[in-house]
Structure formats: C-alpha cells, structure tokens
Backbone as JSON, one array per atom type, in Angstrom:
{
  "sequence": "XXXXXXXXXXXXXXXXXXXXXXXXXXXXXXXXXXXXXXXXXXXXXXXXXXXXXXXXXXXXXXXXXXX",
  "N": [[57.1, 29.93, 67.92], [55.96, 27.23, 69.68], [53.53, 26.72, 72.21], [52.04, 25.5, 75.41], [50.78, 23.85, 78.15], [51.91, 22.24, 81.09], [51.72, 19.42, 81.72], [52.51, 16.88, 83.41], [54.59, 15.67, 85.67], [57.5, 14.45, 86.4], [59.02, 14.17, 88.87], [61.87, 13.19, 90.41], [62.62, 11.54, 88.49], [63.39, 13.61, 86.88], [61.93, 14.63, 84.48], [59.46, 15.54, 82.08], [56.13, 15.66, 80.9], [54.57, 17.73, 78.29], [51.62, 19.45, 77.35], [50.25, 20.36, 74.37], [49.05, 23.44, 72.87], [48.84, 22.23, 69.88], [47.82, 20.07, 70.07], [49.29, 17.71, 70.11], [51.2, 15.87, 72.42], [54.69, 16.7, 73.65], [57.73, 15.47, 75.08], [59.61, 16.08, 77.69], [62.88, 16.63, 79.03], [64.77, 17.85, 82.6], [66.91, 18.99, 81.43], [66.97, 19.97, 78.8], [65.39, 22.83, 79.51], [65.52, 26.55, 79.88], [67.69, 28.89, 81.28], [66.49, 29.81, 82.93], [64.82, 28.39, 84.59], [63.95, 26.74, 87.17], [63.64, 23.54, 87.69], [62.89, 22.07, 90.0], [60.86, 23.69, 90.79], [58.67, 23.97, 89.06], [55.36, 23.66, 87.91], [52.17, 21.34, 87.06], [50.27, 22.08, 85.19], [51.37, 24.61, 84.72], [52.21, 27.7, 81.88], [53.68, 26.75, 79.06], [56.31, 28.36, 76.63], [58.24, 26.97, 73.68], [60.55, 24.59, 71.98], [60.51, 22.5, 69.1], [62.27, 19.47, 69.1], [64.71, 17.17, 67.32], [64.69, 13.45, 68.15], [66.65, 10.68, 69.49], [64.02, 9.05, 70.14], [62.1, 10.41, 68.94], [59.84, 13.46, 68.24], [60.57, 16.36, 70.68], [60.49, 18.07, 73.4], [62.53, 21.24, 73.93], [64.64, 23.87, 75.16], [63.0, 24.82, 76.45], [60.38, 28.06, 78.22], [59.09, 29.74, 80.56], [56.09, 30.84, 79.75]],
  "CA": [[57.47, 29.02, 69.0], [54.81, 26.0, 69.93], [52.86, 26.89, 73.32], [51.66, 24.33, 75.94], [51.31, 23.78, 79.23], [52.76, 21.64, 81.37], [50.84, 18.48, 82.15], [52.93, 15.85, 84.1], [56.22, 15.85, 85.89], [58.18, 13.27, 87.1], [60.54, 15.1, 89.71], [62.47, 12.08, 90.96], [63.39, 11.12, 87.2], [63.97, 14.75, 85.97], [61.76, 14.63, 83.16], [58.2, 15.46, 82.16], [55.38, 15.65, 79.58], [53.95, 18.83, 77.78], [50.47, 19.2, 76.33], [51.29, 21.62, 73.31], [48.33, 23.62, 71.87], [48.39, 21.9, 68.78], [46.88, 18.91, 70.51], [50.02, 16.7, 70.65], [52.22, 15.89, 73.86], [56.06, 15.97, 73.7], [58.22, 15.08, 76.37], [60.76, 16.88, 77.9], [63.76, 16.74, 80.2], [65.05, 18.82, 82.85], [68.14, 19.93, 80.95], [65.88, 20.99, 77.91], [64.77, 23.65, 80.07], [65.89, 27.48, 79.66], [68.44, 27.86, 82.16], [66.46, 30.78, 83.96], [64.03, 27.87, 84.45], [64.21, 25.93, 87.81], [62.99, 22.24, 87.86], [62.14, 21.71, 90.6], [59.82, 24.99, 90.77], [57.64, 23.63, 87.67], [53.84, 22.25, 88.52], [51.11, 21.1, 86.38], [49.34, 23.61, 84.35], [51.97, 26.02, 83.92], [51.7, 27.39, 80.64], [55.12, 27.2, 79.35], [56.95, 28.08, 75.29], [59.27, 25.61, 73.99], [60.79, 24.5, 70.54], [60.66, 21.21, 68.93], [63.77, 18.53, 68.03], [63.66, 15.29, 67.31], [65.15, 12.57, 69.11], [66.06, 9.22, 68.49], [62.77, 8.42, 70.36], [60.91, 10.7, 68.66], [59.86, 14.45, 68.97], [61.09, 15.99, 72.15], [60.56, 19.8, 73.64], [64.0, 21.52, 74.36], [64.29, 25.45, 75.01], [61.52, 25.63, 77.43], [60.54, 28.95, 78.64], [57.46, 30.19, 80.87], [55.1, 31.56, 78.78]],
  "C": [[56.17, 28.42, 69.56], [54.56, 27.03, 71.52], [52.15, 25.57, 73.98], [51.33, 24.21, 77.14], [51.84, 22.41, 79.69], [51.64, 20.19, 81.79], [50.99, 17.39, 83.04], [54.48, 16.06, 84.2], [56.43, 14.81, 86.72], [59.21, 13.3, 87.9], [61.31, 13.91, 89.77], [63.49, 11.42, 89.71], [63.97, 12.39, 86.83], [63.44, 14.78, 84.87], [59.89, 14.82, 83.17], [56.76, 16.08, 80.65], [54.43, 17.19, 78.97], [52.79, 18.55, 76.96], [50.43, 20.3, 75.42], [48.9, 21.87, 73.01], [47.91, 23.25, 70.65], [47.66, 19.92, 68.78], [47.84, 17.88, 70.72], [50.82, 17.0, 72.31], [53.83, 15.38, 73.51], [56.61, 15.98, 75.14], [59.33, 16.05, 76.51], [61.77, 16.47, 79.08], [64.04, 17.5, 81.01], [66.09, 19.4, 82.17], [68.04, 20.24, 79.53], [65.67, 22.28, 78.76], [65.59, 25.1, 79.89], [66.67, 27.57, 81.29], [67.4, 29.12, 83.75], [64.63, 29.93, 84.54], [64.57, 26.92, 85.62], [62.84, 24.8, 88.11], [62.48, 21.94, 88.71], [61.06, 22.58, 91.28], [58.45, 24.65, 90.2], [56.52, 23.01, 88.53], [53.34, 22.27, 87.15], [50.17, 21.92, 86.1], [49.73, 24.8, 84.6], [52.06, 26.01, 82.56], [53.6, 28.08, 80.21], [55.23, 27.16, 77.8], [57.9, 27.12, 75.02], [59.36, 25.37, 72.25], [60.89, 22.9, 70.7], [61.93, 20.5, 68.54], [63.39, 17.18, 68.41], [65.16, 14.87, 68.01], [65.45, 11.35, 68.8], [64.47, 8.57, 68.85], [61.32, 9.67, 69.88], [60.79, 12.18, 69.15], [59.69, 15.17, 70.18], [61.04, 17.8, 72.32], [61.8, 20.01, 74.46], [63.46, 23.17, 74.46], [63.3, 26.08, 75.97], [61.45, 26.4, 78.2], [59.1, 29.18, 79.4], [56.97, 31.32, 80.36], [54.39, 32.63, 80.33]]
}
C-alpha cells in the first residue's frame, strides 16, 4: 500500500491532493477516505496510506488511512 502525506486540502470543496512517496501527487476526495477517517480533522503533513484507482481523470487515491 503507497504512503504519502497529505499536502493540500480544499475543505470547502471536499477534496484534496496527496504527495505519495514515490514522488507523484494523486488527488483525492473526501469519500475516498476510510470511513474511520474524519475530513474535516485532516491537515497538511499528515502522513497518511492509501491505494491507487484510476479515474476517468486520471489516477486518483481511494482507501485512505492514517499511516
């Protein structure tokens, strides 16, 4: 399972960007999120797990758990 932290959140939209250890950034939603995972809790540079799926726009982190 990919590792990352968290890098940008967009409370207001519900949605926000992950910087993954392997040097890319996918995006994520709040309802990706594991459910024992509250949104509006999340900051910037938590270091959080998370699985990949694709999207029509492209790969997208779903599953996300705090690491």
């Amino acid at each position: 399972m990919p590792t990352g932290t968290i890098k940008k959140l967009v409370s207001d939209r519900g949605f926000g960007f992950i910087a993954a250890e392997d040097g890319k950034e996918y995006f994520f939603h709040r309802t990706g999120l594991d459910p024992a995972v509250n949104f509006d809790s999340l900051a910037g540079g938590e270091h959080v797990s998370f699985e990949i799926e694709s999207s029509q726009k492209g790969p997208r982190a779903n599953r996300i758990k705090l690491a």
